[in-house]
Structures are given as C-alpha cells and as structure tokens.
C-alpha positions as CSV (number, residue, x, y, z in Angstrom):
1,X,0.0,0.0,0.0
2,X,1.2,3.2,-1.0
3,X,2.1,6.1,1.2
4,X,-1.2,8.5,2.3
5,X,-0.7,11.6,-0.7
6,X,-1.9,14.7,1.3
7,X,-2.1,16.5,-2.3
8,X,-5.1,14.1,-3.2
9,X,-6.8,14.1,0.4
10,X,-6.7,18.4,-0.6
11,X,-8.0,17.9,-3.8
12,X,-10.8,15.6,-2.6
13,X,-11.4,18.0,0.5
14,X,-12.2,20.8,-2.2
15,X,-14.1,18.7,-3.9
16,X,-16.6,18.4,-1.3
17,X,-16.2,22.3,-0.7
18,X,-17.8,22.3,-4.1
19,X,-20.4,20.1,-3.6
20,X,-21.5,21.9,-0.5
21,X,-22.1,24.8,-2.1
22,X,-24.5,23.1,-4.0
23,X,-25.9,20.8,-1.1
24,X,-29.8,22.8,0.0
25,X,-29.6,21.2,3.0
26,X,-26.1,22.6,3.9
27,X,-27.3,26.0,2.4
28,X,-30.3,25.9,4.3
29,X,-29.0,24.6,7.9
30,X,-26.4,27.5,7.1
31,X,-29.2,30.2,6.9
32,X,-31.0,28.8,9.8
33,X,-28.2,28.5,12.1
34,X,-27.2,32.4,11.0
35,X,-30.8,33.7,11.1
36,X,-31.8,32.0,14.5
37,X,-28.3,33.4,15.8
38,X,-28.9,36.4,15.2
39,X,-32.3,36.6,16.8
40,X,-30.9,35.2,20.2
41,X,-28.5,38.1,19.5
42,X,-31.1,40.7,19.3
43,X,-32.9,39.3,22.2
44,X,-30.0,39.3,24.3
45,X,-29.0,42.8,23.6
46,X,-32.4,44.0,24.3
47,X,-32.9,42.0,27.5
48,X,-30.0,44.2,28.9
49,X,-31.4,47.0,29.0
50,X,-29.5,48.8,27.2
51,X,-26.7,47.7,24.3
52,X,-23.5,47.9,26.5
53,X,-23.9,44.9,29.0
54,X,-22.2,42.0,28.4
55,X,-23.6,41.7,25.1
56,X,-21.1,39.0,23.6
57,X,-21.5,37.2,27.9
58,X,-25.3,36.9,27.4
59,X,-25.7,35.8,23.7
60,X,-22.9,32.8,24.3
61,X,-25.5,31.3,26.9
62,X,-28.4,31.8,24.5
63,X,-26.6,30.4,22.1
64,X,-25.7,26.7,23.8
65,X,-29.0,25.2,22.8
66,X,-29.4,26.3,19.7
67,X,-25.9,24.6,18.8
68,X,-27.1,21.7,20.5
69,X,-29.9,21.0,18.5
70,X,-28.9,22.4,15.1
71,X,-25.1,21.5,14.7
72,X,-25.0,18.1,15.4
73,X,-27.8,18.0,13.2
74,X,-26.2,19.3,10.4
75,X,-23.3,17.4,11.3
76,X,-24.9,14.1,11.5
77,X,-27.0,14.0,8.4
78,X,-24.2,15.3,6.1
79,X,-21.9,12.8,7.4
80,X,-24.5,10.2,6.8
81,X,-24.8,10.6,3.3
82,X,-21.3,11.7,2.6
83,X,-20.3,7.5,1.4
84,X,-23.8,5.7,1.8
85,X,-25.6,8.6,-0.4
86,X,-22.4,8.7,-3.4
87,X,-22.3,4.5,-2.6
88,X,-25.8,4.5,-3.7
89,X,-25.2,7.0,-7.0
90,X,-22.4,4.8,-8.3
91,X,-19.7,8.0,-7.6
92,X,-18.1,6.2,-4.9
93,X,-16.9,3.0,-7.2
94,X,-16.0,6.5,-9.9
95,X,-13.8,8.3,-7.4
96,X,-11.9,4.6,-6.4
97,X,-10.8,3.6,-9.6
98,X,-8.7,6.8,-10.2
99,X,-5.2,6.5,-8.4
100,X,-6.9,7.4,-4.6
101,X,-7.0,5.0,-1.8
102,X,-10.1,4.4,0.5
103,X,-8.2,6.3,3.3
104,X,-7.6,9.3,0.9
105,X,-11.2,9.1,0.1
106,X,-12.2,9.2,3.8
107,X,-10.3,12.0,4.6
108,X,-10.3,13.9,2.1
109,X,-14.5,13.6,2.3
110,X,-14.1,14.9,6.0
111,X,-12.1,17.6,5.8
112,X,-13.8,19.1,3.0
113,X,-17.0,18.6,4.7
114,X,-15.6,19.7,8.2
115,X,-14.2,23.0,6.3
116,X,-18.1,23.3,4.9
117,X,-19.7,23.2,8.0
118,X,-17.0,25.3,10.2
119,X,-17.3,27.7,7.4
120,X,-21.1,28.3,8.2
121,X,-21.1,28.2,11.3
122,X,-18.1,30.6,11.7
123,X,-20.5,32.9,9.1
124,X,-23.6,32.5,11.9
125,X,-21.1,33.6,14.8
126,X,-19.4,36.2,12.7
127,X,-22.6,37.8,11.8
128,X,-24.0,37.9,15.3
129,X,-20.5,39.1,16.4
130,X,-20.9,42.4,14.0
131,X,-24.1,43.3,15.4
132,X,-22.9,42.6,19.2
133,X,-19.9,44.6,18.3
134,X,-21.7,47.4,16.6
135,X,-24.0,47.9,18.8
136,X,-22.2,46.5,22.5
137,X,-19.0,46.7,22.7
138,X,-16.2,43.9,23.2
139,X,-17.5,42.9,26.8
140,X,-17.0,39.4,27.3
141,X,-15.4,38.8,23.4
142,X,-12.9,36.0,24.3
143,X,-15.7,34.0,26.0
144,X,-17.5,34.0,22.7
145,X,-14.6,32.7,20.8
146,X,-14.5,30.3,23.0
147,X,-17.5,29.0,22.4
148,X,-16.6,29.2,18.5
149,X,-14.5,26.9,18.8
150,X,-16.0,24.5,21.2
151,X,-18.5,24.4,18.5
152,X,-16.3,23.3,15.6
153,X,-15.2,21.0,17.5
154,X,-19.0,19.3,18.4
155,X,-19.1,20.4,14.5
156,X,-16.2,17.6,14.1
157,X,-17.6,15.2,16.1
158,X,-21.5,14.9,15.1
159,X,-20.2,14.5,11.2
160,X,-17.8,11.9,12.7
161,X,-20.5,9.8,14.3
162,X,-22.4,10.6,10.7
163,X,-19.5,9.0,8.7
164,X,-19.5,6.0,11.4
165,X,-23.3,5.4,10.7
166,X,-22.2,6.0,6.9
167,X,-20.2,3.3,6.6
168,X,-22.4,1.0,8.3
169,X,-25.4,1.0,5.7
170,X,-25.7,0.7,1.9
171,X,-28.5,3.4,1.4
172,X,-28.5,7.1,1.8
173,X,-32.1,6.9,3.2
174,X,-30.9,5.0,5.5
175,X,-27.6,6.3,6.7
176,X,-29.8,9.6,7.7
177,X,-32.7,7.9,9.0
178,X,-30.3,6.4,11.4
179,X,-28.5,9.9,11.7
180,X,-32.2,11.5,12.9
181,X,-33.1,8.9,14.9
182,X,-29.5,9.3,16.5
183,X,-29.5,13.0,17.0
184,X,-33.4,12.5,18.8
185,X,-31.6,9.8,21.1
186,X,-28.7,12.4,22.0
187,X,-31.1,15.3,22.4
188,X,-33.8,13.7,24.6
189,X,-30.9,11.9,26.6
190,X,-30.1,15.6,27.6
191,X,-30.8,16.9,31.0
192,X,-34.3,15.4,30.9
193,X,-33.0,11.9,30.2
194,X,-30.2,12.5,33.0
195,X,-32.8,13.3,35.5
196,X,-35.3,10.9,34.8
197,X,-32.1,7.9,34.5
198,X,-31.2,9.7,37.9
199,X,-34.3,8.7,39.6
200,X,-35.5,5.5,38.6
201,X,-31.7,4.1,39.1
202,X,-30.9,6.4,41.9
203,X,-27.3,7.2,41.1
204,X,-25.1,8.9,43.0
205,X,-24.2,12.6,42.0
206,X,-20.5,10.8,41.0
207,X,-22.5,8.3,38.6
208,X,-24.6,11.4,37.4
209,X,-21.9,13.5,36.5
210,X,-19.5,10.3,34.3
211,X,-23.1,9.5,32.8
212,X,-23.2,12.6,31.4
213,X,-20.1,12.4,29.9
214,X,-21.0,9.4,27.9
215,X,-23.4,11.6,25.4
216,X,-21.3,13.9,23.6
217,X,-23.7,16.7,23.4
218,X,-24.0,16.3,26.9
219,X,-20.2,17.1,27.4
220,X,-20.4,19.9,25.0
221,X,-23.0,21.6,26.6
222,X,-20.6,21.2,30.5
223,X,-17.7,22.8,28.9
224,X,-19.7,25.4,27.1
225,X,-21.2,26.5,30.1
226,X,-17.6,26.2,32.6
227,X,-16.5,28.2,29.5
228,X,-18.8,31.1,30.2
229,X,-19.2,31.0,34.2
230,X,-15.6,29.6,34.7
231,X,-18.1,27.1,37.1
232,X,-20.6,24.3,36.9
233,X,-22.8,25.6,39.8
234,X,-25.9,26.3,37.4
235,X,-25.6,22.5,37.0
236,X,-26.8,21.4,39.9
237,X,-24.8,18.8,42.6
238,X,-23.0,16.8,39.8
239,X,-21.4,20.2,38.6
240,X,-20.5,21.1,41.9
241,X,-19.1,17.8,42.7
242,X,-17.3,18.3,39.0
243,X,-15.7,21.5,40.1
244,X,-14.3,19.7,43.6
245,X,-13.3,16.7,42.3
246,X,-11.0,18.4,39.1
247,X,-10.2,21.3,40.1
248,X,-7.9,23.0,37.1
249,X,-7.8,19.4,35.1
250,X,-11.6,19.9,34.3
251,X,-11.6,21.6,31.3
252,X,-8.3,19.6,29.7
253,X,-10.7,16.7,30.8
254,X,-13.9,17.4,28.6
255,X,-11.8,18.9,25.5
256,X,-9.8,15.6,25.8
257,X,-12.6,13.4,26.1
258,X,-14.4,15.6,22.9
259,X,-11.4,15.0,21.0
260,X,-12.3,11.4,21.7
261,X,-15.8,11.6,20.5
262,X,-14.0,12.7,17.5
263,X,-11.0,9.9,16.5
264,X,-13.0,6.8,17.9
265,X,-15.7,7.0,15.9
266,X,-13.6,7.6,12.5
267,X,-11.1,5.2,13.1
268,X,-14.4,2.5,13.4
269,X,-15.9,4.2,10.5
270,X,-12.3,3.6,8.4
271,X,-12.6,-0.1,9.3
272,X,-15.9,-0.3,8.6
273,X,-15.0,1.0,5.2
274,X,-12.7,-0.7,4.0
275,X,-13.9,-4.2,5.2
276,X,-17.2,-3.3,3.6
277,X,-16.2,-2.3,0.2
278,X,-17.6,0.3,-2.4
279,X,-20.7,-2.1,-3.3
C-alpha cells in the first residue's frame, strides 16, 4: 500500500467544498443556524437594557442550545450521506478507480466537509459578532470565541459519528434515518433523560456527573457553560461535585474526552469501510 498523498486528500477536501455549495440542506441549515443566531442576539441585547452589557457574555448562553440542537444535526446527516448517499449513485466506485486510496477518500471527504460546515457556522457567529460589536461593545469577546471553537469541535464530532453510521449501511435513506433517529436519542438523553435515569436508578451525583459524559452533546453543553461561568454551579450537585473533584484538570478533561468523541468514531468508520467495500 502506498504512502497517504496529502495533495489528493486536498484535492478531494475541495471537492466536497464544491459540492456543499450546492448541497440545500447545507445552504439551508447555514441560513437557519445564521438567522436564529442572530435573533438570540437581538434578544439578548435588548434584555439588557441597554446595548452595553455583556452583550457577547449573554448571547454565548443563548446560544448553547441552539448549537445543541442544530449542529449536530447538520453534522450528522451530512456525514450520513457523505459514502452511503455517493455508494448508492455509483460516484463512490467513480472516485476509487482513479489513483486514490479508501483512506484518501475518507479523509479527504471529512475535511472538506468539516471545512463546509466550520465555514457556516463561523458565518452565523461572525454575523452575530458584527451586530454585538456594533451595537455592544467587546465585553466578554474572548468567551464567545471560546464557544466558536468548542462548537467546531461538536461540528467535528456529530459529522464523525455521521461518517460511522455512513459506513455501516448501503442506502442514503438509510444512513440519515439512522443519523435522525440518533441526534433525537442524544437530544432527549439531555438533561431530561439525566434526570429521569437519575431517579429511577438512583445514582449517585459521582455516577450522574461520568453519565453525562457518555453523550457527547451532553459534554459539550458542560464545557460550554464552565466556558462562560468559569463554574458548573448552574448545574446542579454533579457540577458542583465536578468543580471539587478536578479542580484546574476539568476543562483539559472534557476537550480531551471531545477530541475522543471525535477519533473513535472515524477510526471505526475507516474499518468499517474498508472491510465493507464500495458495493
């Protein structure tokens, strides 16, 4: 097997730039995410009174569920069809009988797709920066980054898990049947699911707190929030217990285990791949 040519995992990567362009669905979770963003924006500014408080403090903790339900989303469902949909067109077994190799293809699929969707939703927060800015100030700015970049990296791993699910199936219908049905599993297992899983089993705020760092939209949503409060107080006894038990280590904890939620499931999903086939 021939060395991995970074030149063709670049040229596949634009590729899918191209394509994304001309994907609706990418166009229009792009628009939603930017439009939606920019409501909570307006909101938030408005709710303080007056334009100057801690405009970029207050739109940051608006914003943490609406990334939670639309970026995994959009992350998930273009994964899934990103080898199950061009398996099912015939562009798959195309792209594999020029000089590329299934680990080019793979990676050269995510990155351009990863690129994609960073690039909208780096166009949503940029957006909602300008009017903050314009009209707020720079209170609270690098707390807003922050959360940029926390979300490319839940950005990185929903379209991970959506290239795992990829490989599994033949059909696109599938793949994103099984992307929906996974992103409604991950969203009702939030803090409802936590609660109710708390009181039938009666776990213990320690069992609480590592259960919650099993769903990765569950660990986004921690580190989002120690991001903005620099504590986990608002959550309750199994953020406190967090706090106590880590100390400084708690943040290098959940970006490690995020980067986690990233690799595992694409190393499976390259297996999967390449014990599966094109066909």
């Amino acid at each position: 097997m021939r060395d991995l040519d970074f030149t063709t995992v670049f040229i596949l990567a634009q590729k899918e730039l191209r394509d994304a362009r001309r994907n609706r669905w990418f166009l229009l979770y792009a628009a939603a995410f930017a439009g939606l963003s920019l409501g909570l924006a307006a909101l938030a500014l408005s709710g303080a009174g007056n334009y100057g408080l801690a405009g970029f403090g207050r739109t940051s903790a608006s914003l943490i569920n609406l990334i939670l339900l639309i970026v995994p989303l959009m992350g998930l469902t273009l994964g899934a069809l990103s080898l199950a949909g061009e398996r099912e067109k015939g562009t798959l077994l195309y792209l594999l009988a020029q000089p590329v190799t299934q680990l080019e293809l793979l990676l050269g699929k995510f990155v351009g797709l990863a690129l994609a969707l960073m690039a909208a939703i780096a166009l949503g927060f940029g957006l909602t920066g300008l009017l903050i800015g314009v009209n707020g100030g720079g209170a609270q700015v690098t707390t807003y980054l922050g959360l940029l970049l926390l979300t490319c990296l839940l950005v990185l791993v929903s379209l991970s898990l959506g290239f795992l699910l990829s490989a599994l199936v033949q059909r696109g219908a599938t793949a994103v049947g099984l992307a929906l049905f996974l992103w409604l599993g991950l969203t009702i297992f939030g803090d409802l699911g936590l609660m109710g899983t708390a009181l039938i089993l009666r776990l213990n705020v320690d069992q609480l707190f590592a259960l919650a760092l099993i769903n990765p939209l569950q660990l986004f949503k921690i580190t989002a929030v120690f991001n903005i409060r620099q504590n986990l107080e608002l959550l309750g006894p199994a953020g406190i217990y967090a706090i106590r038990t880590y100390g400084s280590q708690l943040l290098p904890l959940l970006i490690g285990l995020l980067t986690l939620w990233i690799i595992a499931p694409f190393l499976v999903a390259i297996q999967l791949f390449k014990r599966k086939g094109v066909l």
